[in-house]
C-alpha positions as a printed Julia matrix, in Angstrom:
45×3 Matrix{Float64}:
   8.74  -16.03   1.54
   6.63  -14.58   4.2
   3.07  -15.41   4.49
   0.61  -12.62   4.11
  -2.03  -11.89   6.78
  -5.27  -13.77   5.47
  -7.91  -10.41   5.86
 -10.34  -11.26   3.01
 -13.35   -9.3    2.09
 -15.3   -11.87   4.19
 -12.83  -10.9    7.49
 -12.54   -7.26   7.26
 -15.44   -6.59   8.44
 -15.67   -8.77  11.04
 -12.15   -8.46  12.6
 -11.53   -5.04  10.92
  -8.27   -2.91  10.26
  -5.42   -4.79  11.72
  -2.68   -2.99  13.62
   0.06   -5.31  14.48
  -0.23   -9.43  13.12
   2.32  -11.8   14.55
   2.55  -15.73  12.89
   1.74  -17.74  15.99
   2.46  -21.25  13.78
   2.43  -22.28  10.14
   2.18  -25.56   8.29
   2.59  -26.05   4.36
  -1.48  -25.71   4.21
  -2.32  -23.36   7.12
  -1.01  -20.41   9.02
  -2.83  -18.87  12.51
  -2.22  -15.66  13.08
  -2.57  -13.32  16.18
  -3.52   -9.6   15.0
  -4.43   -6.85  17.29
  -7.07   -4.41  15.84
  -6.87   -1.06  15.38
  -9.58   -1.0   18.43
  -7.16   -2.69  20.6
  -9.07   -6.14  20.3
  -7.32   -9.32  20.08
  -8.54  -12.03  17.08
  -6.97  -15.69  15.99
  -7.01  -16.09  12.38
């Protein structure tokens, strides 16, 4: 099962509309994600 990308209500407007999301590292209680924005912007989540 593949995690899903973590944008909650609180995030999306902050980070905004992701483009692309790629799982940088997961554990059984966490995942960090790298997502470029659809304004070119790179964010951590």
């Amino acid at each position: 099962m593949t995690p899903e990308l973590p944008l909650s209500e609180e995030l999306l407007p902050a980070v905004g509309t992701a483009a692309t999301a790629e799982l940088l590292d997961s554990s059984p209680r966490s995942h960090v994600w790298r997502v470029r924005t659809a304004d070119g912007r790179l964010v951590v989540v």
